[in-house]
Backbone of each chain as ProteinMPNN parsed JSONL, in Angstrom:
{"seq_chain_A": "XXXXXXXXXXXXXXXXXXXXXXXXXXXXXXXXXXXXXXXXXXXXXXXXXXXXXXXXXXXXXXXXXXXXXXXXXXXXXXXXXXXXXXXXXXXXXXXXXXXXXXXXXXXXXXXXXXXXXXXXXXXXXXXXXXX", "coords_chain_A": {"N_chain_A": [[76.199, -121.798, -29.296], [75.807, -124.384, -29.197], [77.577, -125.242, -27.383], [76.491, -124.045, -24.881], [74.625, -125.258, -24.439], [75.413, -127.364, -24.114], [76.888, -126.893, -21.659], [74.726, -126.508, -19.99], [73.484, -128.778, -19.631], [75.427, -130.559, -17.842], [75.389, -128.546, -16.079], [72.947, -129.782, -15.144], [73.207, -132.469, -14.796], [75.201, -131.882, -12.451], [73.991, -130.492, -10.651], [71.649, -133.187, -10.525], [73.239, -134.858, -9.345], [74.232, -134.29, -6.55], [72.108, -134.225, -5.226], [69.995, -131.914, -4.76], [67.133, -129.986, -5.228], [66.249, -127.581, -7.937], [66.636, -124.433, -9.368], [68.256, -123.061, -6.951], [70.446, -123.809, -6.073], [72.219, -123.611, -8.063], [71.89, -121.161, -8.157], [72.725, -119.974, -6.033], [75.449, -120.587, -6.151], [77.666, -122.251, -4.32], [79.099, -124.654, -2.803], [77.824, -127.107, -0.429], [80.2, -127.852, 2.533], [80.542, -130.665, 3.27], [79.874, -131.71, 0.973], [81.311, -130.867, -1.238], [83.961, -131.469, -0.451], [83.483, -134.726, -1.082], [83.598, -134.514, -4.075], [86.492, -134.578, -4.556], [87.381, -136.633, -3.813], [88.414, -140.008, -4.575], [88.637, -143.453, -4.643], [91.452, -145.514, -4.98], [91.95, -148.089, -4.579], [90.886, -150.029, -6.232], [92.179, -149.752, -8.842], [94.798, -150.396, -9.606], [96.678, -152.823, -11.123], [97.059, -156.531, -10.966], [100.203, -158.338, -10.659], [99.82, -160.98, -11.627], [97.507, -160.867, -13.483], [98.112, -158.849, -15.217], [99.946, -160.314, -16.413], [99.007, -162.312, -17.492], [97.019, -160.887, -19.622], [98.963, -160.14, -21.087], [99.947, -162.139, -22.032], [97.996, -163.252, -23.851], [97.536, -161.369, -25.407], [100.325, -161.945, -26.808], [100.012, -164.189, -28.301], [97.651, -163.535, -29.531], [98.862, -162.351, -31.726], [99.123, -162.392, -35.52], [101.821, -163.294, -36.171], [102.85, -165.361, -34.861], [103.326, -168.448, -33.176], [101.108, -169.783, -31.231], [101.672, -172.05, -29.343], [104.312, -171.764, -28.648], [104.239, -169.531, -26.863], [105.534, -169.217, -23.384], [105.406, -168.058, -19.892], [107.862, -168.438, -19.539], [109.929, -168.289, -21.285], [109.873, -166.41, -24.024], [110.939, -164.422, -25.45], [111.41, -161.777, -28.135], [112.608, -162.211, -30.639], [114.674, -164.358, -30.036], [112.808, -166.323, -29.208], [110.349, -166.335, -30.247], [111.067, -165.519, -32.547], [110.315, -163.064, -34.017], [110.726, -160.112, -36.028], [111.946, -156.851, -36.216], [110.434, -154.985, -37.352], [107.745, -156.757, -36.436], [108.141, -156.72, -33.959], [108.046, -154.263, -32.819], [104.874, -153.998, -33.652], [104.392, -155.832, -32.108], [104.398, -154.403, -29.258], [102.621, -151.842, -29.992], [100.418, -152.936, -29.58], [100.281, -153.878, -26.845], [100.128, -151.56, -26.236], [97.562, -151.108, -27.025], [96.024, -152.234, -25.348], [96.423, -152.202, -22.98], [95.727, -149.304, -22.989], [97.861, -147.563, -22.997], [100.192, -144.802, -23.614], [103.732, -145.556, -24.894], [106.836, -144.33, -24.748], [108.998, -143.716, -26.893], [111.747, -144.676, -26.497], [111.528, -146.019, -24.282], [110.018, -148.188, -25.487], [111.347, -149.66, -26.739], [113.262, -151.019, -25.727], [111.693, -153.057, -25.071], [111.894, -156.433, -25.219], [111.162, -158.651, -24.932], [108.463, -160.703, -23.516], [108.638, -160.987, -20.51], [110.044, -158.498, -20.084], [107.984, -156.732, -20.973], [105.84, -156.979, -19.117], [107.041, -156.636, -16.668], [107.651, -153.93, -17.374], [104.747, -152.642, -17.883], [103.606, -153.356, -15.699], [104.538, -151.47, -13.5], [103.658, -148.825, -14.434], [101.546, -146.047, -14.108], [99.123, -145.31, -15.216], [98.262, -147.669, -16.263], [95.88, -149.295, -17.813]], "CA_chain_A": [[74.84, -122.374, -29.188], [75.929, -126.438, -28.547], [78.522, -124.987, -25.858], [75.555, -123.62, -23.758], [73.256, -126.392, -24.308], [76.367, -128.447, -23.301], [76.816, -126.018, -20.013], [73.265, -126.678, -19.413], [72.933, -130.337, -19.218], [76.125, -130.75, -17.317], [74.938, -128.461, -14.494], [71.938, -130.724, -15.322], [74.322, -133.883, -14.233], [75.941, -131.721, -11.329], [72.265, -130.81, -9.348], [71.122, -134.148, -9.702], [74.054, -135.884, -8.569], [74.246, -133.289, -5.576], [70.699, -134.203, -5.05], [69.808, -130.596, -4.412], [66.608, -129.333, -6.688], [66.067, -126.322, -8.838], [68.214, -123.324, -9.17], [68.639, -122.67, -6.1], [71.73, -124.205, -5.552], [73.325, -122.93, -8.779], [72.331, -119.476, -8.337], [73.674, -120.061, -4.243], [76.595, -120.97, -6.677], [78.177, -122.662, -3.114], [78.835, -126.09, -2.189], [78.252, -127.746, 1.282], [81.523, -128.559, 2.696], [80.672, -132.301, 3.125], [79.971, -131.862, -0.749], [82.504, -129.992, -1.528], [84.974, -133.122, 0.037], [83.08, -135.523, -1.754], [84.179, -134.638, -5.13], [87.508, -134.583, -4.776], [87.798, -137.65, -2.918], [88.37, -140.967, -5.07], [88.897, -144.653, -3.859], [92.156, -145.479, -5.832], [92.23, -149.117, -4.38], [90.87, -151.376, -7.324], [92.621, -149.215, -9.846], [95.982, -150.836, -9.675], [95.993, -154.203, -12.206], [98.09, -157.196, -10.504], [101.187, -158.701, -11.824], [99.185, -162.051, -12.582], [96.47, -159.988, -14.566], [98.847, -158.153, -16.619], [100.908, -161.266, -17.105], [97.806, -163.125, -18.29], [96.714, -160.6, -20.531], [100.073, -159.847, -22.26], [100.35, -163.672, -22.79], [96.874, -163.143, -24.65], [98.039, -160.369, -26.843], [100.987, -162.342, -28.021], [99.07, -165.358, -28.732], [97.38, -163.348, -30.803], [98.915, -161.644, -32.994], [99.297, -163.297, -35.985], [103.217, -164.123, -36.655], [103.253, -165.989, -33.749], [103.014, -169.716, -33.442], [101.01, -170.191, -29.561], [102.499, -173.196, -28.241], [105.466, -171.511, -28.26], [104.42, -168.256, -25.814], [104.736, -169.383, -22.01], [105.97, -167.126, -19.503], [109.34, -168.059, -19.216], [111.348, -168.352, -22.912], [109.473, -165.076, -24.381], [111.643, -163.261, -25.997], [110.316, -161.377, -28.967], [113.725, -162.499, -31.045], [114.954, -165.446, -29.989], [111.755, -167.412, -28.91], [108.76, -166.068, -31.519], [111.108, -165.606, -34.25], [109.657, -161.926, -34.878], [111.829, -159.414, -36.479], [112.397, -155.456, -35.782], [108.673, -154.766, -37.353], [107.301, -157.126, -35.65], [108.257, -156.748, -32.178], [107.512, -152.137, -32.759], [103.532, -154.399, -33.608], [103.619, -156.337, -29.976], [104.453, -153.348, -28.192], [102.0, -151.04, -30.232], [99.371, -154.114, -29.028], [100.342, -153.877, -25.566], [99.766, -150.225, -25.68], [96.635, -150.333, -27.077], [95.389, -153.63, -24.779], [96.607, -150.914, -21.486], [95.928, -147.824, -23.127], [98.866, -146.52, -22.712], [101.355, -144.309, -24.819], [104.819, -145.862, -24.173], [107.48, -143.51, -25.413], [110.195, -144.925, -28.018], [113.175, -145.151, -25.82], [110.898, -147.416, -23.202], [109.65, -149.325, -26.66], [112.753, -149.846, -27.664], [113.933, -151.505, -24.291], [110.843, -154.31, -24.319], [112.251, -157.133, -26.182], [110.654, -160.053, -24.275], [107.526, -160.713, -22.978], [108.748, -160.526, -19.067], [110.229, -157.189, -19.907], [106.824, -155.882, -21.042], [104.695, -157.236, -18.01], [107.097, -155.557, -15.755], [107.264, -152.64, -17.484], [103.243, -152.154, -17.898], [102.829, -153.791, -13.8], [104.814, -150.723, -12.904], [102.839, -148.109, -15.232], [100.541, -145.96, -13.003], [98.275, -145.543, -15.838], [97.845, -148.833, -17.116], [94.139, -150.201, -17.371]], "C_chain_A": [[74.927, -123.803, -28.656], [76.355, -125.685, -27.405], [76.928, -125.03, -25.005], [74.225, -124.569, -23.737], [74.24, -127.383, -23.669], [76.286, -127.902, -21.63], [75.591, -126.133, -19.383], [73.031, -128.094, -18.889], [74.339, -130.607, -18.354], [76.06, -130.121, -15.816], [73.759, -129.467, -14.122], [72.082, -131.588, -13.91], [74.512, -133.595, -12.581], [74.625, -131.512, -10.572], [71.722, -131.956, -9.171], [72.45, -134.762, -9.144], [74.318, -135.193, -7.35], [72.786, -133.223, -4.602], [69.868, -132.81, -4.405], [68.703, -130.208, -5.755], [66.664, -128.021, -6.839], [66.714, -125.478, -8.897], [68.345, -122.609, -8.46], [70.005, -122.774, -5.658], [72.429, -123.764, -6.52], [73.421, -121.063, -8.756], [73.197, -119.178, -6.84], [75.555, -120.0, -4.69], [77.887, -121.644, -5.27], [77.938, -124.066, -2.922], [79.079, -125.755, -0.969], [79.696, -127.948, 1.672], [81.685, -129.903, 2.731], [80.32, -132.603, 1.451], [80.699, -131.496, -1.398], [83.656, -131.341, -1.576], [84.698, -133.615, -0.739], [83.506, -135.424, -3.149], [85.398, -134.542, -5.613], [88.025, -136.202, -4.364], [87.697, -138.924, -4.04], [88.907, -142.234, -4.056], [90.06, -145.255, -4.817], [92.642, -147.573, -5.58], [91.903, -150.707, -5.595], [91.525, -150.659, -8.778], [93.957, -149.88, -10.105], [95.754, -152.079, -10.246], [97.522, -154.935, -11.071], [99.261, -157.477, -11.466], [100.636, -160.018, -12.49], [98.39, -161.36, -13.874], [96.648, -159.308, -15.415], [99.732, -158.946, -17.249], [100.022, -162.196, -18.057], [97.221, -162.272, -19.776], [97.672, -160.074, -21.863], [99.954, -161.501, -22.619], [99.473, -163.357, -23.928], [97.208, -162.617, -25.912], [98.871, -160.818, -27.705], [100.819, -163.593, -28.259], [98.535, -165.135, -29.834], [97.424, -162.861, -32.243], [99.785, -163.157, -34.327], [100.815, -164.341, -36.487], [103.775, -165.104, -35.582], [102.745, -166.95, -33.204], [102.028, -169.509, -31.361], [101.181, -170.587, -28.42], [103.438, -172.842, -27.861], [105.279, -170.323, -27.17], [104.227, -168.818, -24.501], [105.527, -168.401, -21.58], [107.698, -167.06, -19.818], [110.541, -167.789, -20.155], [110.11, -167.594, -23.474], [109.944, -163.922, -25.465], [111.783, -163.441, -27.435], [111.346, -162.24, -30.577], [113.809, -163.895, -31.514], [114.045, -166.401, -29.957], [110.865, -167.482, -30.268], [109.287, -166.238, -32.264], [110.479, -164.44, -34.547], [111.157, -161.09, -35.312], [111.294, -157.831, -35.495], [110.608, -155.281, -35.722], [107.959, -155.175, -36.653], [106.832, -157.087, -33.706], [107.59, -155.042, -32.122], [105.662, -152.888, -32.994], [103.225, -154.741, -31.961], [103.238, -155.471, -29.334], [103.359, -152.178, -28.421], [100.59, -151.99, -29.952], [99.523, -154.271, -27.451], [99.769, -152.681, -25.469], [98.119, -150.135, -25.811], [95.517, -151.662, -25.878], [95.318, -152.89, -23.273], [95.894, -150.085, -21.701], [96.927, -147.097, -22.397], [99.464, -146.098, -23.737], [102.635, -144.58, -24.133], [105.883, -145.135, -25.431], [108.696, -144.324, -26.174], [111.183, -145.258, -27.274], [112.473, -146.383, -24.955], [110.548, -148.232, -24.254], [110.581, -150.01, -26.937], [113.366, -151.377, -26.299], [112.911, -153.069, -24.341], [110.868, -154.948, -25.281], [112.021, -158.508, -25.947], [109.457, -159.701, -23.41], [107.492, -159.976, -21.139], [108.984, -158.53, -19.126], [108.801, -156.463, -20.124], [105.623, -156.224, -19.999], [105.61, -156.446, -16.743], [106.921, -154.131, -16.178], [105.825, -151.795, -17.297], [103.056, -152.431, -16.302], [103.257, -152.019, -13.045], [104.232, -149.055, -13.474], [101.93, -147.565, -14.501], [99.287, -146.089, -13.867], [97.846, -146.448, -16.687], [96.096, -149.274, -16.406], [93.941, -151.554, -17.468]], "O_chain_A": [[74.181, -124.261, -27.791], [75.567, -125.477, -26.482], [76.414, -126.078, -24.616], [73.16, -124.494, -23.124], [73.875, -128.143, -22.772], [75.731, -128.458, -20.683], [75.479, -125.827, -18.196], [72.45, -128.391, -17.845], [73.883, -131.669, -17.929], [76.41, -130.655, -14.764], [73.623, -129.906, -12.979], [71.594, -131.575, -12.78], [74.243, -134.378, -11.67], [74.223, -132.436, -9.865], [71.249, -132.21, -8.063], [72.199, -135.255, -8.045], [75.074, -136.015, -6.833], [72.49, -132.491, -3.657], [69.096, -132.996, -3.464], [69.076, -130.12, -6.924], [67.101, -127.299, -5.944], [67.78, -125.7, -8.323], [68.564, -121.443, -8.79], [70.594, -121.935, -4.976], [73.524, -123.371, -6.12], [74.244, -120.196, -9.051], [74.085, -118.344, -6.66], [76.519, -119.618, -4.025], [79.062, -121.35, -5.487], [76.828, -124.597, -2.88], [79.802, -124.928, -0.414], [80.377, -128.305, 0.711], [82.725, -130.43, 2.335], [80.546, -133.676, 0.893], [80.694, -132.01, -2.516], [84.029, -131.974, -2.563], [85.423, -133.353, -1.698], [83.88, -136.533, -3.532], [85.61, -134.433, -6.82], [89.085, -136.695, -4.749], [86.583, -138.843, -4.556], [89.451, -142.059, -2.965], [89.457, -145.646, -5.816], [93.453, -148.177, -6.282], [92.418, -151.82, -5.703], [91.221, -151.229, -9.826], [94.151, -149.806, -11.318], [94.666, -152.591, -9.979], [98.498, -154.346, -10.607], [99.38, -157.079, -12.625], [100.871, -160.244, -13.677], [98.758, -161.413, -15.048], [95.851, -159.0, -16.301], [100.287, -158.651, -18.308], [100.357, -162.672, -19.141], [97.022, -162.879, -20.829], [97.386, -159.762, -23.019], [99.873, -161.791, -23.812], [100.03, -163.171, -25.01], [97.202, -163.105, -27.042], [98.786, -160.589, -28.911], [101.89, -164.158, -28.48], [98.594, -165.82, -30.855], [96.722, -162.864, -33.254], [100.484, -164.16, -34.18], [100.907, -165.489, -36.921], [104.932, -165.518, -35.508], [101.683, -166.727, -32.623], [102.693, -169.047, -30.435], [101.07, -170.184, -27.262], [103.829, -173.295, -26.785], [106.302, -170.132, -26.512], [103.063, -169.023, -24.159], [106.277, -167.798, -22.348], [108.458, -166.15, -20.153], [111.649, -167.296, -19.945], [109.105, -168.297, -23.369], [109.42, -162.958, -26.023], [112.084, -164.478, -28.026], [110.685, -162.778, -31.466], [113.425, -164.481, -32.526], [114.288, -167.413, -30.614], [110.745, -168.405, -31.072], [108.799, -166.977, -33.119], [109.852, -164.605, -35.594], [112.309, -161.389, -34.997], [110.57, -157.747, -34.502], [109.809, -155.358, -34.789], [107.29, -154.373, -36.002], [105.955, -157.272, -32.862], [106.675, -154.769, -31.345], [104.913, -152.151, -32.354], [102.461, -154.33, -31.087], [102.126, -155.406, -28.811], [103.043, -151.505, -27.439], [99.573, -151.377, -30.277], [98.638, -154.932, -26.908], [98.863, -152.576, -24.643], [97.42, -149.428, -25.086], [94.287, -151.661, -25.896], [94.338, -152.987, -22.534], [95.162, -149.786, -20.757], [96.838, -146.283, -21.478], [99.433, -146.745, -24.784], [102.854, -144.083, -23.028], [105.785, -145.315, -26.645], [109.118, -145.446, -25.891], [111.557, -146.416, -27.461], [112.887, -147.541, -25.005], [110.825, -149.386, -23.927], [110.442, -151.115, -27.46], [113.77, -152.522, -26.501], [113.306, -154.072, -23.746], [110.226, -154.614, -26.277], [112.543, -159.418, -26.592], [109.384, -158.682, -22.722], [106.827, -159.063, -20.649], [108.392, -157.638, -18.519], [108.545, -155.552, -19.336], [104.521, -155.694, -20.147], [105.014, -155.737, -15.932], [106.252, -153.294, -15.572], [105.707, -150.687, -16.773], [102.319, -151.66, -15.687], [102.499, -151.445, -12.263], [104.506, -148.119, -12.723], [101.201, -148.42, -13.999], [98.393, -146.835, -13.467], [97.18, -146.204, -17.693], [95.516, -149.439, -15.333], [92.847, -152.04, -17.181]]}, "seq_chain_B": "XXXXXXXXXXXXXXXXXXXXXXXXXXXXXXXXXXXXXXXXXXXXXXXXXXXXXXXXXXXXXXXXXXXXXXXXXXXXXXXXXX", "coords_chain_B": {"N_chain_B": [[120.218, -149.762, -41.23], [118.45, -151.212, -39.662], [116.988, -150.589, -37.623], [116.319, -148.105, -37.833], [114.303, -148.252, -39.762], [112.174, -149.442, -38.176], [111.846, -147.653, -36.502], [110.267, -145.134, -37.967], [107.823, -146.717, -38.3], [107.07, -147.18, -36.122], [106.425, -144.635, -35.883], [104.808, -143.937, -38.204], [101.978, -145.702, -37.44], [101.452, -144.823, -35.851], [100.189, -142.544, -36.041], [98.526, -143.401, -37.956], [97.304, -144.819, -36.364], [95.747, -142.976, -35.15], [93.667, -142.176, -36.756], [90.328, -140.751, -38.189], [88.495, -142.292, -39.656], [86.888, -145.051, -39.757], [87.261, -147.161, -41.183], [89.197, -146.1, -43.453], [91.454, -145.852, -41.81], [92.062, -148.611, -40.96], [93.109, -149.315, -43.827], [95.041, -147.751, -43.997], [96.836, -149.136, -41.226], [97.241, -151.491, -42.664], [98.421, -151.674, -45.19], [100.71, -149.651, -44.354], [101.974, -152.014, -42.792], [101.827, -153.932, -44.944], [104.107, -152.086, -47.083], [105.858, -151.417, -45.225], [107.048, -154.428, -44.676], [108.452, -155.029, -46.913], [110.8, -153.611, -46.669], [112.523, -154.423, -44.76], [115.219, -155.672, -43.696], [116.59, -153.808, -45.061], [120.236, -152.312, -46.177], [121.441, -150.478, -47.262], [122.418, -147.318, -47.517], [121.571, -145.09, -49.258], [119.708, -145.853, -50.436], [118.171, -146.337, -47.716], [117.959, -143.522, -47.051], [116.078, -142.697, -48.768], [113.827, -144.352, -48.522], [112.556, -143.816, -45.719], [112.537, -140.508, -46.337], [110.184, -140.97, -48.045], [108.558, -142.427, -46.324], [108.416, -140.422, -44.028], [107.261, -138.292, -45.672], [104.776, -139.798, -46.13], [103.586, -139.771, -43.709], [103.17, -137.144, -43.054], [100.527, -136.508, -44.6], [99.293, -138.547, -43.492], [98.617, -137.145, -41.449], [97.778, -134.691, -42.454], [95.302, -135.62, -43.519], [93.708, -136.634, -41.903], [92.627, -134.467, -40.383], [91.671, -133.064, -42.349], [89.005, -135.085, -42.331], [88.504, -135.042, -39.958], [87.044, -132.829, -39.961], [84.951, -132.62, -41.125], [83.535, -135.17, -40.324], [81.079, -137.77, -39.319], [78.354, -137.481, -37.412], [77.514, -139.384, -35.721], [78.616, -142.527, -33.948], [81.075, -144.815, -35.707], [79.812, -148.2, -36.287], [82.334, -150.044, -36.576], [83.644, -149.364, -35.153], [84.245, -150.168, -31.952]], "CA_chain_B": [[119.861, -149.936, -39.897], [117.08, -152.399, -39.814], [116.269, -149.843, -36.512], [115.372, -146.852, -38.782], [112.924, -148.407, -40.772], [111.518, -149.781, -37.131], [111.218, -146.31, -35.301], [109.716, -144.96, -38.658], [107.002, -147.483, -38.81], [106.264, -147.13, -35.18], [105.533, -143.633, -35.807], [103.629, -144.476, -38.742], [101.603, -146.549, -37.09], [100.737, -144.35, -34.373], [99.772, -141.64, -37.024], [97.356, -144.349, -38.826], [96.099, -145.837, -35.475], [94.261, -141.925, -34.427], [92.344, -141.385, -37.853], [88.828, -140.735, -37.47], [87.816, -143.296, -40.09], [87.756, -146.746, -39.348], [87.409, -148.064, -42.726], [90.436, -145.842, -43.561], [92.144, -146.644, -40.575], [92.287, -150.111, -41.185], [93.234, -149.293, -44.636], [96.462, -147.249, -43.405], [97.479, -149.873, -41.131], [97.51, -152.861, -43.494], [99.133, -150.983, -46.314], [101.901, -149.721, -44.071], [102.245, -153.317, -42.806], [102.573, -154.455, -46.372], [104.883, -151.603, -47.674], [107.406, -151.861, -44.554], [107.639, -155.155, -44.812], [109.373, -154.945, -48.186], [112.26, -152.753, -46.651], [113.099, -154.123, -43.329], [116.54, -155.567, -43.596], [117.949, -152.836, -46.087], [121.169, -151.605, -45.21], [121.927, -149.322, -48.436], [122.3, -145.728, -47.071], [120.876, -144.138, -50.304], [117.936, -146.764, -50.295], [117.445, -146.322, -46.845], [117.359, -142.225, -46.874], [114.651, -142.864, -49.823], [112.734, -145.121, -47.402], [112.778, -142.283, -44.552], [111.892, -139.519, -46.655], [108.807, -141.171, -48.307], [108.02, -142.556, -44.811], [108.091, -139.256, -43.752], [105.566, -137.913, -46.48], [103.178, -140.509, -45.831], [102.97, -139.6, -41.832], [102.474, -136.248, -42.569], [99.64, -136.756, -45.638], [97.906, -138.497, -42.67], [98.422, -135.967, -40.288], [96.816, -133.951, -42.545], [94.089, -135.869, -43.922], [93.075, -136.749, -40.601], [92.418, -132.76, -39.603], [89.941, -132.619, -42.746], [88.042, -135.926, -42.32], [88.213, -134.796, -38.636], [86.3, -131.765, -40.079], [83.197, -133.775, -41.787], [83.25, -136.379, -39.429], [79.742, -137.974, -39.069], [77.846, -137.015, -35.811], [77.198, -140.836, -34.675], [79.917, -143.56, -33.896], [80.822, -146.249, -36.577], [79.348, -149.116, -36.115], [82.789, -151.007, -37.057], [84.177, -149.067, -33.555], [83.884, -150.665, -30.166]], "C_chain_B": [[118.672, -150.295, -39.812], [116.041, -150.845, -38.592], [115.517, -148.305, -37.036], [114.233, -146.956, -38.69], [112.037, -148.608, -39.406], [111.021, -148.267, -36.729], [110.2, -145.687, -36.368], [108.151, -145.538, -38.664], [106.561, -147.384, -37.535], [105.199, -145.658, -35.093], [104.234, -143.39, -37.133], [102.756, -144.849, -38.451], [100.869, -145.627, -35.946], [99.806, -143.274, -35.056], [98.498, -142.334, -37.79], [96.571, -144.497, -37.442], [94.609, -144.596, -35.062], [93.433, -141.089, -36.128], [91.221, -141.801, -37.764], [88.157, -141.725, -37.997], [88.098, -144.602, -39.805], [87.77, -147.457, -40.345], [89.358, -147.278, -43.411], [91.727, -145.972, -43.263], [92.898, -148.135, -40.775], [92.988, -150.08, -42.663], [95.12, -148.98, -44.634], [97.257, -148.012, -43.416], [97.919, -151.192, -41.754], [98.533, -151.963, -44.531], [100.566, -150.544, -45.679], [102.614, -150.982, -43.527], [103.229, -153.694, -44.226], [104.139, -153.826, -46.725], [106.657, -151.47, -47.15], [107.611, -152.835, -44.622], [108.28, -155.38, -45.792], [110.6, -154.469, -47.529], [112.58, -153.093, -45.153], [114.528, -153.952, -43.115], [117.599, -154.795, -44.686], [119.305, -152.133, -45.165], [122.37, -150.319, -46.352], [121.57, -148.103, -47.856], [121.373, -145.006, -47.809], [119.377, -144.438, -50.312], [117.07, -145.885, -49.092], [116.398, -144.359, -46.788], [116.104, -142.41, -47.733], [113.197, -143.146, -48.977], [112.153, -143.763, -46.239], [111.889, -141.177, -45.162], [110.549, -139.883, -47.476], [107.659, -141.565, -46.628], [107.234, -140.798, -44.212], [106.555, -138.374, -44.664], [104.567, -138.536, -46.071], [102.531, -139.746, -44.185], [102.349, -138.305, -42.31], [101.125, -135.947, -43.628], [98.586, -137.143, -44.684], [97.486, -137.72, -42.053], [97.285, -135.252, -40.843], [95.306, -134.168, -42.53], [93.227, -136.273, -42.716], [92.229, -135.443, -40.041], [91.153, -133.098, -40.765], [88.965, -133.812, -42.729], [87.373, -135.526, -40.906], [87.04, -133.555, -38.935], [84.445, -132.041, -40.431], [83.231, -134.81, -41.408], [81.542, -136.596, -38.754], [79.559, -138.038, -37.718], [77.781, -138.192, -35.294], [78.706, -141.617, -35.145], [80.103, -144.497, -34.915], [80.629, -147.438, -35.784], [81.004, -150.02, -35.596], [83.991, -150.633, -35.793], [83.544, -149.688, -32.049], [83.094, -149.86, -28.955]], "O_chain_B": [[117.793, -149.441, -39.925], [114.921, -150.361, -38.758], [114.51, -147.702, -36.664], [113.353, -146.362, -38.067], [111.033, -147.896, -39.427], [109.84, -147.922, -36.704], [109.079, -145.597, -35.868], [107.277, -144.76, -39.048], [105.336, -147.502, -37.56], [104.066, -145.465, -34.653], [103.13, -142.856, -37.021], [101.967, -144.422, -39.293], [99.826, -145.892, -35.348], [98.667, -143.149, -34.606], [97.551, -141.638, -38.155], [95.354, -144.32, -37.393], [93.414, -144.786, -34.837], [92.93, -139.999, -36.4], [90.912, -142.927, -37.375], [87.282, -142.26, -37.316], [89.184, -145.16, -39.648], [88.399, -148.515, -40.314], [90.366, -147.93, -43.682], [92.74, -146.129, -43.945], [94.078, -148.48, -40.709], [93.639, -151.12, -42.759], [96.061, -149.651, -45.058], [98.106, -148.231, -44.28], [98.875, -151.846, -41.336], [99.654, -151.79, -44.054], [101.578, -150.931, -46.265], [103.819, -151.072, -43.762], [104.427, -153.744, -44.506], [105.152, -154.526, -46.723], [107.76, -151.433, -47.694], [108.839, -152.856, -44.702], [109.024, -156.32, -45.512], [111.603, -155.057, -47.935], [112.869, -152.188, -44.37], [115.122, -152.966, -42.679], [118.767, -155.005, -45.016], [119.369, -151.66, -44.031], [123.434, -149.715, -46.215], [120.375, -147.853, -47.702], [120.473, -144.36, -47.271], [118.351, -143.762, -50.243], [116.054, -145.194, -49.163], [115.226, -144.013, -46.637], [115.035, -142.203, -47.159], [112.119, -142.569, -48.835], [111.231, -142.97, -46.426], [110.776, -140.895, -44.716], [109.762, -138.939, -47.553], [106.601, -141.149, -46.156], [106.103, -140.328, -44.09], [105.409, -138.059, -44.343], [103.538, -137.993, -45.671], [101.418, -139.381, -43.806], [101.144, -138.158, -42.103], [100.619, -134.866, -43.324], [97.456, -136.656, -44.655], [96.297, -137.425, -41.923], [96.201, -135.082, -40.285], [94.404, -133.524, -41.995], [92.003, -136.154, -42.763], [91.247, -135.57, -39.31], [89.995, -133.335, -40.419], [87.883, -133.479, -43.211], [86.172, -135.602, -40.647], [86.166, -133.397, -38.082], [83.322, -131.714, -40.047], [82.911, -135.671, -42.228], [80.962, -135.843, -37.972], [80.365, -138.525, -36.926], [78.041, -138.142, -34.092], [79.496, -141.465, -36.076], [79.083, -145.167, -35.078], [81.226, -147.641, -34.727], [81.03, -150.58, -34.5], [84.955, -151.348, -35.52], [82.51, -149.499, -31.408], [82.97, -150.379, -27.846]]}, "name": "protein", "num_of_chains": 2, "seq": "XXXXXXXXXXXXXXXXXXXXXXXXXXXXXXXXXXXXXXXXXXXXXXXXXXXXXXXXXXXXXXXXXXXXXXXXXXXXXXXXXXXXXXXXXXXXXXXXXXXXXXXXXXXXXXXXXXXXXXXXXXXXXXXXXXXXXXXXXXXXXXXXXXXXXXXXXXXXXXXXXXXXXXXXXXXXXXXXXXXXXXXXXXXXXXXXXXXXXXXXXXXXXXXXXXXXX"}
């Protein structure tokens, strides 16, 4: 009963955005070919985040979390260890704060590996699905 | 192995971060906060297995409890979600 009220308003969605009225076009059940194209086709050019823009917003993240003094995070002395002073726990927090600041899921062996700030701005710059 | 208790707590952590409640949620992650930080630098074998296998219980207690809150989960968004 939802399903088909769902299936309903979603062809809803698809006729108007197709700008085609009434059910003609779903019972035609046929796209145009220049409509057809059109929905496959994406523009993938502002999707990619720079390396400034992911370096800026990891700084952010470990700014803020709380075991971690500020003055001390600039790019270049970083490291999660030696610089911050975090421990084991700590650093498995940054990285579960990077992930969720991307949305990404970064698998334990790559977690494991990002033990300084630089390491986690390249790692996420090179990430296709980072947001 | 300080690194145990770490991989443990990441998967903890990942297990707390997708429950449906956010009052609970938040409840999770502070509490496992607290409780790992008691046991980071152990390096007693016997301790540690202890650590591990309660670890372990807890993840999967959420697992579950997650499925039935997921079941009576209120139709609108919490507020205290983004």
């Amino acid at each position: 009963m939802a399903l088909r009220s769902l299936a309903g308003s979603i062809a809803k969605s698809v006729v108007q955005t197709m700008g085609v009225s009434g059910p003609s076009a779903l019972g035609a059940g046929r796209l145009r070919l220049g409509q057809a194209a059109l929905f496959g086709l994406r523009g993938y050019a502002d999707a990619a985040l720079t390396k400034d823009e992911v370096t800026a917003r990891v700084l952010e993240v470990v700014k803020n979390m709380e075991k971690v003094d500020p003055a001390k995070v600039n790019e270049e002395s970083c490291d999660f260890t030696k610089d911050l002073g975090l421990d084991s726990l700590d650093t498995v927090e940054v990285v579960m704060a990077f992930e969720e600041e991307f949305q990404l899921e970064i698998p334990d062996d790559e977690a494991d590996k990002i033990a300084s700030c630089q390491q986690a701005i390249e790692y996420i710059a090179q990430h296709p699905m980072a947001k | 192995m300080s690194g145990q208790v770490a991989t443990l707590f990441r998967a903890y952590m990942r297990a707390a971060r997708k429950f449906p409640d956010a009052n609970v949620k938040d409840f999770l992650m502070r509490r496992g906060r607290e409780e790992f930080r008691k046991h980071v630098g152990e390096t007693d074998k016997a301790k540690l297995a202890k650590i591990v296998a309660e670890g372990e219980k807890s993840i999967a207690m959420i697992e579950r409890t997650s499925v039935v809150y997921g079941m009576y989960a209120p139709s609108h968004k919490s507020v205290l979600v983004k």
